[in-house]
C-alpha positions as CSV (number, residue, x, y, z in Angstrom):
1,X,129.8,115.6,127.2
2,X,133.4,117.0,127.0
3,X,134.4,119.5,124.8
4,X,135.8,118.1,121.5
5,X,138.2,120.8,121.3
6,X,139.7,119.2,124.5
7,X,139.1,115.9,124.1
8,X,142.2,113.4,124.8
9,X,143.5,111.6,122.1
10,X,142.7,107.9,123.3
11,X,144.3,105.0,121.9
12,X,143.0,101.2,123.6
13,X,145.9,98.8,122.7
14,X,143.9,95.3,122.8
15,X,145.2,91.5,122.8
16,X,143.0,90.5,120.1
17,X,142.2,91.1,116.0
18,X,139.1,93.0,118.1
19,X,136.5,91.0,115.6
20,X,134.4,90.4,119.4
21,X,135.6,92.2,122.2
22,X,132.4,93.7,123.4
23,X,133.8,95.5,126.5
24,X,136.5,97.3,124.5
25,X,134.3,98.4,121.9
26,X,131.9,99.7,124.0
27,X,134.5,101.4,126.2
28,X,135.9,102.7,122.6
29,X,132.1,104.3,121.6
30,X,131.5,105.9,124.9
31,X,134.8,107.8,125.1
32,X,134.0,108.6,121.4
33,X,131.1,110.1,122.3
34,X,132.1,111.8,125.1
35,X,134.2,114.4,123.1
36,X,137.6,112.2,122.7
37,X,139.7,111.4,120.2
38,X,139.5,107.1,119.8
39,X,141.7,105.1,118.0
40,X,142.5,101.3,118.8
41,X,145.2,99.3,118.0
42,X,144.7,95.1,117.5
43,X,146.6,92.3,116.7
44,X,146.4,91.4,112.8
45,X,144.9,88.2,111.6
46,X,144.2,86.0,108.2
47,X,141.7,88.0,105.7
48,X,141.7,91.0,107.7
49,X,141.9,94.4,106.8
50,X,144.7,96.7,108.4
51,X,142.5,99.6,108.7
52,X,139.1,99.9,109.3
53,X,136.5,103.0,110.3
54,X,133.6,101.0,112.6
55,X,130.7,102.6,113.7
56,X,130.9,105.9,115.7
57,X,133.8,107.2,113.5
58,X,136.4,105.0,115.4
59,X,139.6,104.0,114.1
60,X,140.7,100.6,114.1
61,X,144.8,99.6,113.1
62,X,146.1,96.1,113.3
63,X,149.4,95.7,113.6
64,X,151.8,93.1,112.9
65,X,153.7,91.3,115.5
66,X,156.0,87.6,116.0
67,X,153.7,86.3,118.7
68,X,155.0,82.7,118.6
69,X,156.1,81.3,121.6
70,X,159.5,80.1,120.0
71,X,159.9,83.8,119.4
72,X,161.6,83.6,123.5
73,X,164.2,81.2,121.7
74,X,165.9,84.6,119.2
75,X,168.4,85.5,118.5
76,X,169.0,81.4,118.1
77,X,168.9,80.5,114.7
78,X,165.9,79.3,113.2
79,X,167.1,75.7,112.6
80,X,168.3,75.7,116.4
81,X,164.8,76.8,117.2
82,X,163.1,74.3,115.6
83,X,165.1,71.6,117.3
84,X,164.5,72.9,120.8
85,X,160.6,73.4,119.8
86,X,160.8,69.5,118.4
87,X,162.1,67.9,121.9
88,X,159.5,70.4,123.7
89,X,156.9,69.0,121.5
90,X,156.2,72.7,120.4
91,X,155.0,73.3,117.4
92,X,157.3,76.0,116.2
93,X,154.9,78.4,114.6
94,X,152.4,77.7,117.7
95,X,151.0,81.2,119.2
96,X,149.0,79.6,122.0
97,X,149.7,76.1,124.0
98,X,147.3,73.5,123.4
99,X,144.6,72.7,126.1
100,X,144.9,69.0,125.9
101,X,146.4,68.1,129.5
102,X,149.8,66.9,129.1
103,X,150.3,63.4,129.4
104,X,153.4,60.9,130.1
105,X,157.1,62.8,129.0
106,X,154.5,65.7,128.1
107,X,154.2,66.3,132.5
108,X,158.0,67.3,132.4
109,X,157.9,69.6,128.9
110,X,154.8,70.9,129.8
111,X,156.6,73.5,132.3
112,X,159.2,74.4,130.1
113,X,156.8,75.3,127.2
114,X,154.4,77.8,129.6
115,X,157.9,79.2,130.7
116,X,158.8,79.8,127.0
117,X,155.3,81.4,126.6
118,X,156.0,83.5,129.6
119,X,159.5,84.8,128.1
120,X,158.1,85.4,124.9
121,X,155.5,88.0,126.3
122,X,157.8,89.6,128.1
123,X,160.2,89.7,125.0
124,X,157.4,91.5,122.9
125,X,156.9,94.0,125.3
126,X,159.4,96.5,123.4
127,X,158.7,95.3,119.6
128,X,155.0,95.8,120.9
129,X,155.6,99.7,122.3
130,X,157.4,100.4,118.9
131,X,154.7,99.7,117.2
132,X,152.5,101.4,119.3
133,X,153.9,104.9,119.4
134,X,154.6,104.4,115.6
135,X,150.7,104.0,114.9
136,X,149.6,106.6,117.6
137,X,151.9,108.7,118.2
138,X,149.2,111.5,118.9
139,X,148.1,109.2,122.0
140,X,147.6,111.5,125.4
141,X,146.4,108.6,127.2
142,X,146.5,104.8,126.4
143,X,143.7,102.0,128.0
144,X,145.2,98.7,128.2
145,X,142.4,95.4,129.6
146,X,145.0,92.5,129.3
147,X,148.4,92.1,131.5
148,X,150.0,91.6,128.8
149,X,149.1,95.2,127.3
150,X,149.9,96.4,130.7
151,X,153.6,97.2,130.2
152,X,153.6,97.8,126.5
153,X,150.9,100.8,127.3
154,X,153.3,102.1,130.4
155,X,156.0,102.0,128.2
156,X,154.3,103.3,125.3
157,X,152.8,106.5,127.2
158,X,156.4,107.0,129.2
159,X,157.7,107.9,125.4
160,X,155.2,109.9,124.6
161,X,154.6,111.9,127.8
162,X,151.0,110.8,128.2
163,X,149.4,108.4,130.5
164,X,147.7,105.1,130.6
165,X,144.3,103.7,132.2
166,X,144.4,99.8,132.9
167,X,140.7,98.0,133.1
168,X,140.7,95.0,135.7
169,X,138.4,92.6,133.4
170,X,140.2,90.3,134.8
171,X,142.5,89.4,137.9
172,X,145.1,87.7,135.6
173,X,147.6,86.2,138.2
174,X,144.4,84.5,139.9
175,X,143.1,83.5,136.4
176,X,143.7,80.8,133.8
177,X,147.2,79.1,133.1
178,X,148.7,81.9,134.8
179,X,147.3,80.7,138.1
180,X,148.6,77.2,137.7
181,X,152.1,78.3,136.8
182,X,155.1,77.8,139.9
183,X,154.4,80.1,142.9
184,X,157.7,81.8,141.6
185,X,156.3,82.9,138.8
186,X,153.0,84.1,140.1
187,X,154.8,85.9,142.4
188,X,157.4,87.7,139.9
189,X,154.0,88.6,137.6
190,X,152.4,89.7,140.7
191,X,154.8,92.0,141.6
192,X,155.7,93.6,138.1
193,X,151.7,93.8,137.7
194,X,151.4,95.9,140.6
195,X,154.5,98.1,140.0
196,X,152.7,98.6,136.8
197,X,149.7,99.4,137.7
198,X,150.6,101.8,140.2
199,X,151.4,104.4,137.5
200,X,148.4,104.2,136.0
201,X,146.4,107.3,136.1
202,X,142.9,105.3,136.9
203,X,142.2,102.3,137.2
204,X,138.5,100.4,136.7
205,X,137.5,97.1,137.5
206,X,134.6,94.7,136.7
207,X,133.7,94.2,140.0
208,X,133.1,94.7,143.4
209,X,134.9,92.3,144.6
210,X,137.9,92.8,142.0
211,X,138.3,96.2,142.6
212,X,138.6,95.5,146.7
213,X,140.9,92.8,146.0
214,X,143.4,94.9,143.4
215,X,143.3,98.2,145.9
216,X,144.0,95.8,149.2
217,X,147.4,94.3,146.9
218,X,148.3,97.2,144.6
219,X,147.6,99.8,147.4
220,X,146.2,102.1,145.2
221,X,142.7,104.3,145.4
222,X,139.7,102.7,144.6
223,X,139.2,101.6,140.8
224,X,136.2,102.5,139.0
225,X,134.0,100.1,138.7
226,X,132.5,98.9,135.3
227,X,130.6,95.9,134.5
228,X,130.2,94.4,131.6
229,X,126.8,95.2,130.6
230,X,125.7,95.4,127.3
231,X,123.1,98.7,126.3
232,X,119.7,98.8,126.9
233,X,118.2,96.4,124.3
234,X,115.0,97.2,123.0
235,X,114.0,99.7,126.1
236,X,110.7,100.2,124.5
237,X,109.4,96.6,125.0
238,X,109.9,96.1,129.1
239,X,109.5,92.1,128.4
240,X,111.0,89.6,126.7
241,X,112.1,90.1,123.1
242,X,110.3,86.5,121.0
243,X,113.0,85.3,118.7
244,X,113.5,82.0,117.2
245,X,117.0,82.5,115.4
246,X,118.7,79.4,117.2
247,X,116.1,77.5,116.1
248,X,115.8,78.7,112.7
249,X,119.1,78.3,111.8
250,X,120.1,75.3,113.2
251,X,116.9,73.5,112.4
252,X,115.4,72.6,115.6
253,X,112.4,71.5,116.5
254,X,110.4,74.4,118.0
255,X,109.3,72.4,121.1
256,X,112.9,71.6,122.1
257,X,114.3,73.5,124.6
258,X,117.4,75.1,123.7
259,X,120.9,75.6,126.2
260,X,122.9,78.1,125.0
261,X,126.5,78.5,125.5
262,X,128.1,81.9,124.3
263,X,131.7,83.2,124.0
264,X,135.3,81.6,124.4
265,X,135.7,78.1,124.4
266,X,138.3,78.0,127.1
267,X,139.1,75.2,129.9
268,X,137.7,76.0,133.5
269,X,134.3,77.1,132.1
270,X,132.5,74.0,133.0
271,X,131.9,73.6,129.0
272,X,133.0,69.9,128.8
273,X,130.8,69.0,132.3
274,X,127.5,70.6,130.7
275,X,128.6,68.5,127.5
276,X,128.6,65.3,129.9
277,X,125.3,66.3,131.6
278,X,123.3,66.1,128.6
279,X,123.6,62.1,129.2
280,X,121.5,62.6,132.1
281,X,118.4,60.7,132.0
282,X,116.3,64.3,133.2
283,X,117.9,66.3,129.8
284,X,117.1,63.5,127.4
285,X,113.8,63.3,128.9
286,X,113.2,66.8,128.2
287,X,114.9,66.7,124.8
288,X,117.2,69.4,125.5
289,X,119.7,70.8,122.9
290,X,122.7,72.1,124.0
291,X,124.0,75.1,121.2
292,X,127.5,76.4,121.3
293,X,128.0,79.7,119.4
294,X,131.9,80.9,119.9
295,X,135.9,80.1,119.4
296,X,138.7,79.3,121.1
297,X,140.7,76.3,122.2
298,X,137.5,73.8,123.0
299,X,136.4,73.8,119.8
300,X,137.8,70.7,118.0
301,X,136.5,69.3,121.2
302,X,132.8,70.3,121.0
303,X,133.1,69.8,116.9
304,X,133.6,66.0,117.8
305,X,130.9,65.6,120.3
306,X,128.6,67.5,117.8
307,X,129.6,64.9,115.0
308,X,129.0,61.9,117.4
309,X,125.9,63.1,118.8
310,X,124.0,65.9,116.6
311,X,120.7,65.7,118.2
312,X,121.7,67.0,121.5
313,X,125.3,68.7,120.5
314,X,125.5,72.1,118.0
315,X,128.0,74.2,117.1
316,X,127.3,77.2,116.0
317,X,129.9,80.4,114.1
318,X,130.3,83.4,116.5
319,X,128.5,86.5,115.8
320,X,129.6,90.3,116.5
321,X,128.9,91.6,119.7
322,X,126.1,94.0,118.5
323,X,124.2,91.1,116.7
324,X,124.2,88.5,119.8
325,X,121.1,89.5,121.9
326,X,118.8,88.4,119.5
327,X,120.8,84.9,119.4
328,X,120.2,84.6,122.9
329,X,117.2,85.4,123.3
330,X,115.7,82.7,121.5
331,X,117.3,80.7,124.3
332,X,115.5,78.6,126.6
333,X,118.5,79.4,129.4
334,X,122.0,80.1,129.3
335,X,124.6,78.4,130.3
336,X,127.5,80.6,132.1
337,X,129.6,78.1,134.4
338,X,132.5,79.5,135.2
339,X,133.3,77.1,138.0
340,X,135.1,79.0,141.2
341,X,139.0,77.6,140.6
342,X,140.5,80.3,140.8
343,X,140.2,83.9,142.6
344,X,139.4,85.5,139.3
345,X,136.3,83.0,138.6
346,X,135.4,83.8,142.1
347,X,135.2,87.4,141.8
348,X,134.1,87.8,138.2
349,X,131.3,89.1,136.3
350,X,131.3,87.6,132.7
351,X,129.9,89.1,130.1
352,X,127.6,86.3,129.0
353,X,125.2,86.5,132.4
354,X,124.4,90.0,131.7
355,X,124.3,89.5,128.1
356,X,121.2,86.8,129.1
357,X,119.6,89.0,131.4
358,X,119.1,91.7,129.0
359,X,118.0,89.3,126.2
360,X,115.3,87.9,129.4
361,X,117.0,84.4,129.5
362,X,117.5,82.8,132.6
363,X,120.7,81.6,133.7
364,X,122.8,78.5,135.0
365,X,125.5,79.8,136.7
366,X,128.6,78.4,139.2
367,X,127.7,77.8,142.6
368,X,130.3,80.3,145.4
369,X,131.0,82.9,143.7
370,X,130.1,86.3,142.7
371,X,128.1,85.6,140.0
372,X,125.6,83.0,141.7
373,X,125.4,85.8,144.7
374,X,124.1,88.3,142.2
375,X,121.7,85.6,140.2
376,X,120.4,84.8,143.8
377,X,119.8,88.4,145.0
378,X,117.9,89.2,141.6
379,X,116.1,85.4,141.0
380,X,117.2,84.8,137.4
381,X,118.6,81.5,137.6
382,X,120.1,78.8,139.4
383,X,123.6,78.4,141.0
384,X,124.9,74.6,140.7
385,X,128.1,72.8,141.6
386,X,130.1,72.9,138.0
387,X,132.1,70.2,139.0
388,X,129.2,67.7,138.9
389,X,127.3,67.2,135.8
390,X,124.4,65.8,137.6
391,X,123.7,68.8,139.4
392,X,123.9,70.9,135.9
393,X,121.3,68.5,134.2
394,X,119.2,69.4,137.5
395,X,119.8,72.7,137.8
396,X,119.2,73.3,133.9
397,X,116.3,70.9,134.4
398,X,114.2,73.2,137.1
399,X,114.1,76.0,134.8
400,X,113.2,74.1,131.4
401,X,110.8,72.0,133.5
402,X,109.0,74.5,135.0
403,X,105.4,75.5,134.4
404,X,105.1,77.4,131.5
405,X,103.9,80.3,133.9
406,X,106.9,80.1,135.9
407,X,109.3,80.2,133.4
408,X,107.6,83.3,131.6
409,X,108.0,85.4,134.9
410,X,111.4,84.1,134.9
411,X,112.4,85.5,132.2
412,X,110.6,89.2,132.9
413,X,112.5,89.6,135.6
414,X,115.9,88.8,133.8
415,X,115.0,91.7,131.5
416,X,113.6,94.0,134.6
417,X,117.1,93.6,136.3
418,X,118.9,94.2,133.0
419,X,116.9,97.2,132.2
420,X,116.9,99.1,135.8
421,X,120.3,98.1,136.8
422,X,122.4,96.0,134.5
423,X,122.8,98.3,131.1
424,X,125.8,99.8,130.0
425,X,124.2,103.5,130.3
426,X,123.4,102.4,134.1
427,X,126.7,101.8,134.8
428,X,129.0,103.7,132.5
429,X,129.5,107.2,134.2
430,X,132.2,106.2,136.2
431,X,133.9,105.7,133.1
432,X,133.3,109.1,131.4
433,X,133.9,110.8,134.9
434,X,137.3,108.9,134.9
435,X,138.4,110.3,131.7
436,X,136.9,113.7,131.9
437,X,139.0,114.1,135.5
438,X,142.5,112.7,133.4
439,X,141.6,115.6,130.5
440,X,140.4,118.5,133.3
441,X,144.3,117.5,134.9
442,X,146.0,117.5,131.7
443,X,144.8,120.7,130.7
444,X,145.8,122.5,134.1
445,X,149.0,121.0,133.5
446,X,149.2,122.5,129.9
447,X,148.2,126.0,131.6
448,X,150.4,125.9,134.3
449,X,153.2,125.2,131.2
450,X,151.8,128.0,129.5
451,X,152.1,130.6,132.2
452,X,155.5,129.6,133.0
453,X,156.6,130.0,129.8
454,X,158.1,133.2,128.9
455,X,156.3,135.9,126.3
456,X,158.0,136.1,122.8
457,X,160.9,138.2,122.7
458,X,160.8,138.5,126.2
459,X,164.9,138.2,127.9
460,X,165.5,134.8,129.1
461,X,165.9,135.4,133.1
C-alpha cells in the first residue's frame, strides 16, 4: 500500500452521471485504497445529486455542461440555431443522434449532423477543462477512459502542472459511429488521439491485443494491461452461486430457461439479431426467455418487441454494478454478441463476459474475435456468427439443451476461470504499480526542487 502521507491526489474525469461505470469505480476504490487521494468528476443528470460520498470514502462531483450537439452552431443565435437544427432534422436540445438508420433526404443530413456532433466535442473541450480544474484544483494526476476526456484531462493537468493517465477501454477511432465517419475524419481523430496520448504519463489497456495495437500506432511503451474483471464474488463457495432473482421478479416460470442480456443497449451488439432468433423453431421449442436488464439507445426498440411478444421478450431496469452478479447468475446463459465490425469489437474484452464467468453462467459470444478466442481456450461458451440469427438460436440452443450434467460442469468451470484468473484482485497490480511509479517520480521531482532551492535568508547567487 502507499503511504497516505504521499498519496497523489487523483481526480478520474468520466463521460457519464457515473450511476454504472463499473470499471471506473473500481479503478476509483483501488487507487483509494492504495494510499491516494480519489475524487471523480461526472456529467450531471435529472434527480441527481451534485455531490455524493460512495463507498470507500470517494468523492463524487457532477458538473454542469451544454452537451447538445447544436452547441457546435454558438455563437449563432438561438433562433438561427434552431432553424439550421430544423432542416438537419436535429432536434435542437438533442445530446446524442438517434440510432434509427437514416432514410431517404435523412442519407444526405445524416453526415452533417455526426459532423456537428464532432464539432461540438471538440468545442467543449475548454468549457470542460474549466470546470475541471475549478472542482479539483488539488489534482496531481488526472485518469481519463473516453477520447473525449482525453484532451479535456491533458489540458486540465497542463494548467495545473500535474499529469494525466488515459485507460484504452476502448479503441475509439476503430469503434462505434466514430468508425463509420469519412476516412478524413478518422484520420484527423486518429492523429490528435495519438498526439494526445503520447503525453500521458501511463497508459493501460483492456487487452492484449489493444495494448499491441495502441503501442504499434501511438509508438509509445507498452500500456498496462487491465481487464475488466469484476472482484472475486463469493470466494468462499468455489461453484456456482443458486439464485432465482430474474425469475422472481419478472415472474417466470422456473423451468424456463432464461437469456440474459446485460449493459448498454447500443447498435453493433448483435442485440436486435438475438431478438430475431427467438423466432426460431429450436428457442420456442425450448421455451426460452430472452431478459434485457440495461439503457441506452435500443431501448424503445426492445420496449416494443417486449409489448408485442411478452412471453419470450423482457425488459428489465438496470441495477448498480455491485448488485449485478446475483442478477446474472440466475441466468441460464448470457448473451454478449458483440459482433467483429470494427477493430475495437475485435480486440475487446467487455465487461459482461467476465461479469458471467464470475456469476458461473455460460456464455454466447461473437465468432473471430478476442473474446470467442478466450471463451474457447477456457470452455465456457459458444462462439457464433452474430450476423445470423439461426446460428444464435443454435448456439444458445447447445448450452440450454444440454444434459443437465453437462450444463452444471459448464457452469463450474465459468466460476473456476473467474476465480483463478479473471478477478479484479488477479489482475489489478499493474494498476497500483502504475500509479505508485507516477507518485515514487513525482516525489523525486519535489526533492530535487527542494535541494535546489536556496535555505531561508540565504544570498540569492
Amino acid at each position: 500500500m502507499a503511504d497516505a502521507d504521499h498519496g497523489l491526489h487523483v481526480t478520474l474525469v468520466v463521460a457519464n452521471t457515473f450511476q454504472f461505470d463499473s470499471r471506473q469505480l473500481r479503478t476509483a476504490g483501488t487507487l483509494a485504497a492504495d494510499g491516494h487521494h480519489v475524487r471523480i468528476l461526472a456529467w450531471s443528470g435529472p434527480d441527481l445529486p451534485t455531490e455524493e460520498v460512495l463507498p470507500g470514502g470517494l468523492r463524487l462531483t457532477r458538473i454542469t455542461l451544454d452537451r447538445r450537439i447544436s452547441s457546435a452552431l454558438r455563437p449563432l443565435p438561438g433562433g438561427i440555431r434552431r432553424v439550421i437544427c430544423r432542416v438537419l432534422g436535429l432536434d435542437p436540445e438533442a445530446v446524442l443522434l438517434s440510432p434509427e438508420p437514416p432514410r431517404g433526404i435523412d442519407r444526405l443530413r445524416h453526415p452533417v449532423r455526426r459532423l456537428l456532433e464532432v464539432v461540438a466535442n471538440a468545442r467543449r473541450v475548454g468549457p470542460w477543462a474549466d470546470a475541471v480544474v475549478a472542482a479539483a484544483p488539488e489534482t496531481e494526476v488526472f485518469h481519463a477512459k473516453a477520447l473525449i476526456v482525453l484532451p479535456v484531462v491533458r489540458e486540465a493537468a497542463r494548467r495545473l502542472g500535474g499529469a494525466f493517465v488515459y485507460d484504452v477501454a476502448d479503441y475509439h477511432t476503430e469503434a462505434a459511429r466514430l468508425a463509420r465517419m469519412p476516412g478524413v475524419v478518422r484520420e484527423l481523430v486518429r492523429r490528435r488521439e495519438r498526439d494526445w496520448a503520447r503525453d500521458a504519463a501511463g497508459t493501460l489497456a483492456v487487452s492484449e491485443p489493444i495494448a499491441r495495437l495502441v503501442q504499434q500506432r501511438w509508438g509509445i511503451a507498452p500500456p498496462v494491461i487491465l481487464m475488466n474483471c469484476p472482484p472475486a464474488w463469493h470466494p468462499e463457495t468455489p461453484g456456482p452461486v443458486p439464485s432465482d432473482l430474474v425469475h422472481r421478479t419478472a415472474s417466470i416460470d422456473g423451468d424456463r430457461p432464461v437469456i440474459l442480456y446485460q449493459g448498454g443497449y447500443s447498435v453493433d451488439r448483435g442485440i436486435e439479431e438475438l431478438v430475431t432468433a427467438l423466432d426460431e423453431p429450436v428457442l420456442r421449442d425450448l421455451r426460452a426467455v430472452a431478459v434485457f436488464m440495461g439503457f441506452g439507445r435500443l431501448e424503445a426498440f426492445l420496449r416494443e418487441r417486449a409489448a408485442a411478444t411478452p412471453d419470450r421478450v423482457i425488459v428489465l431496469p438496470p441495477v448498480p454494478p455491485d448488485e449485478l452478479l446475483p442478477w446474472t447468475a440466475s441466468a441460464d446463459v448470457t448473451f454478449v454478441g458483440q459482433p467483429p465490425r470494427t477493430l475495437n469489437q475485435r480486440y475487446n474484452l467487455p465487461n459482461k463476459l467476465f461479469e458471467s464467468l464470475m456469476a458461473g453462467v455460460p456464455v454466447v459470444v461473437s465468432a473471430d474475435n478476442e473474446q470467442c478466442r478466450l471463451t474457447s481456450a477456457e470452455q465456457v461458451g459458444v462462439c457464433v456468427d452474430i450476423d445470423s440469427p439461426s446460428a444464435i438460436a443454435d448456439g444458445l440452443a447447445r448450452i440450454l439443451g444440454a444434459p443437465r450434467v453437462e450444463q452444471e460442469a459448464l457452469r463450474q468451470r465459468c466460476r473456476t476461470a473467474a476465480l483463478e484468473r479473471y478477478s479484479w484482485e488477479r489482475n489489478v497490480a499493474g494498476l497500483t504499480g502504475l500509479y505508485r511509479d507516477i507518485a515514487g517520480g513525482r516525489s523525486a521531482q519535489r526533492e530535487a526542487a527542494s535541494r535546489d532551492r536556496p535555505p531561508p535568508g540565504a544570498a540569492p547567487r
